[in-house]
C-alpha positions as CSV (number, residue, x, y, z in Angstrom):
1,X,36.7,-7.4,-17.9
2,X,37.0,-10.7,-18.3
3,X,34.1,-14.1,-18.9
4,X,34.5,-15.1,-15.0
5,X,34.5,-11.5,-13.7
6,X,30.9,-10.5,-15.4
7,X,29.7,-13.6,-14.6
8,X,30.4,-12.5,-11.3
9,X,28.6,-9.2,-11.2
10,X,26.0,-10.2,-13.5
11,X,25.4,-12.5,-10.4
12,X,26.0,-10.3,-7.8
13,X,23.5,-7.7,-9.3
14,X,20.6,-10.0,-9.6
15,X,21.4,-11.2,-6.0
16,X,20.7,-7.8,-4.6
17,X,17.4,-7.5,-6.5
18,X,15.8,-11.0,-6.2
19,X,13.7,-11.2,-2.9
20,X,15.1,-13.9,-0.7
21,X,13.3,-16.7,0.5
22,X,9.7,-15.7,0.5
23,X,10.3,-12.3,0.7
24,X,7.2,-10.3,-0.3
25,X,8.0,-7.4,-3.1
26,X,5.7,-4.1,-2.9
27,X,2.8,-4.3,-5.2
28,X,3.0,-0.6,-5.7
29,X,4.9,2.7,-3.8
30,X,3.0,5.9,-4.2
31,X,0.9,8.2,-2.5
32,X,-1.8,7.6,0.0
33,X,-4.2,10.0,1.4
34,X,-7.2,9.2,4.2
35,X,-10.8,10.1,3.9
36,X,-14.0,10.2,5.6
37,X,-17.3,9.1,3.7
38,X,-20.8,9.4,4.6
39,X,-23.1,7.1,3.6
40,X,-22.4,3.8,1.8
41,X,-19.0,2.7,0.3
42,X,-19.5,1.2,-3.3
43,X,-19.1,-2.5,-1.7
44,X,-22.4,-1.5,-0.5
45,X,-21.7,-1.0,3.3
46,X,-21.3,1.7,5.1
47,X,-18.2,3.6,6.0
48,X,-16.7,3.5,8.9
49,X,-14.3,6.1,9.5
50,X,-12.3,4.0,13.0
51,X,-12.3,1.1,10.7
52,X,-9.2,-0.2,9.0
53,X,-10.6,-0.1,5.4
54,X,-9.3,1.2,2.6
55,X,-10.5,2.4,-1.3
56,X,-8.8,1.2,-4.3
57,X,-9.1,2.0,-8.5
58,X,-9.2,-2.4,-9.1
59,X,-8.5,-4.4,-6.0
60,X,-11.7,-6.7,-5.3
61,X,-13.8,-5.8,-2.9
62,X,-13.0,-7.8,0.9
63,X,-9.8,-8.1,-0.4
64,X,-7.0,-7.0,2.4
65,X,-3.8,-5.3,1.8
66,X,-1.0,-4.2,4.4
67,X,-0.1,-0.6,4.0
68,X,3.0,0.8,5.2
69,X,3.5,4.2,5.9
70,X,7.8,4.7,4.2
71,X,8.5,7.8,6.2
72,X,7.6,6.1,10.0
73,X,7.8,1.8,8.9
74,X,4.3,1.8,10.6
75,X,1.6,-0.4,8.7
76,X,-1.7,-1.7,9.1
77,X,-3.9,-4.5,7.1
78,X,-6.9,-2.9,5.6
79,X,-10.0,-4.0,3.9
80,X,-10.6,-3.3,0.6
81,X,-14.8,-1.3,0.9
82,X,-14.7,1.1,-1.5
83,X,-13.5,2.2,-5.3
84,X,-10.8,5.2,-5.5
85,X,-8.7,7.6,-5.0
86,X,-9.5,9.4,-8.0
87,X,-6.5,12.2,-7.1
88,X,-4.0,11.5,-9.9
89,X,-0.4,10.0,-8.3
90,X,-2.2,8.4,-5.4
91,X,-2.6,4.8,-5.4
92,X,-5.0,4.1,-2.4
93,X,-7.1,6.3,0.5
94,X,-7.2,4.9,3.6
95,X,-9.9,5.1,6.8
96,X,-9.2,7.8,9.2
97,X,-8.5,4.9,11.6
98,X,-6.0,3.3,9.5
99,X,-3.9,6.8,9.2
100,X,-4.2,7.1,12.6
101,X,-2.6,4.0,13.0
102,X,0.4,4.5,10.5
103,X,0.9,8.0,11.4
104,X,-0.7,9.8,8.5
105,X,-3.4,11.5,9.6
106,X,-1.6,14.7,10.3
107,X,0.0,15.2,6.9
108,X,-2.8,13.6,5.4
109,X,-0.3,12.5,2.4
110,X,1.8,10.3,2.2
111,X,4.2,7.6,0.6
112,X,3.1,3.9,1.1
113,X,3.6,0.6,-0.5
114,X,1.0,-1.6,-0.2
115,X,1.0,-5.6,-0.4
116,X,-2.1,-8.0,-1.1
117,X,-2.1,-10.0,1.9
């Protein structure tokens, strides 16, 4: 192969994997699972289960992320209230209002990405 041609698909390759023009890369893909709470989330409020909120290990509290269900394309912007999942592999539990909304609360596990809003 010559200079020019790996050049080339040196090129091409990084094409393919940059984001274009303010495209927004995944934070993380893994496994979500929805819960219901009673009492008070460690944010200090109290949970909601219709409410699009959402428990995560080190995302600030108030902070929002859009979850998006990969089997269906469905998402929804949550609220970060609460600290969690503590199921290794998963990498956030969602309200049983924000499954609803993505299609997850029949399977009650599923593959996301999520993306800081």
């Amino acid at each position: 192969m010559t200079s020019r041609l790996r050049f080339a698909a040196i090129g091409a390759a990084l094409f393919v994997v940059a984001p274009v023009g303010g495209a927004r890369a995944a934070e993380a893909v893994g496994l979500a699972s929805w819960y219901q709470l009673p009492g008070r989330t460690a944010c200090g409020g109290r949970h909601n289960p219709e409410a699009m909120t959402a428990a995560h290990r080190t995302l600030p509290c108030g902070s929002t992320i859009k979850v998006t269900n990969l089997s269906n394309g469905r998402s929804a912007v949550v609220t970060i209230v609460d600290r969690g999942p503590f199921v290794r592999g998963r990498i956030v539990d969602i309200s049983r209002g924000a499954a609803r909304k993505i299609g997850l609360i029949d399977r009650g596990v599923g593959r996301v990405s999520i993306v800081r809003n």
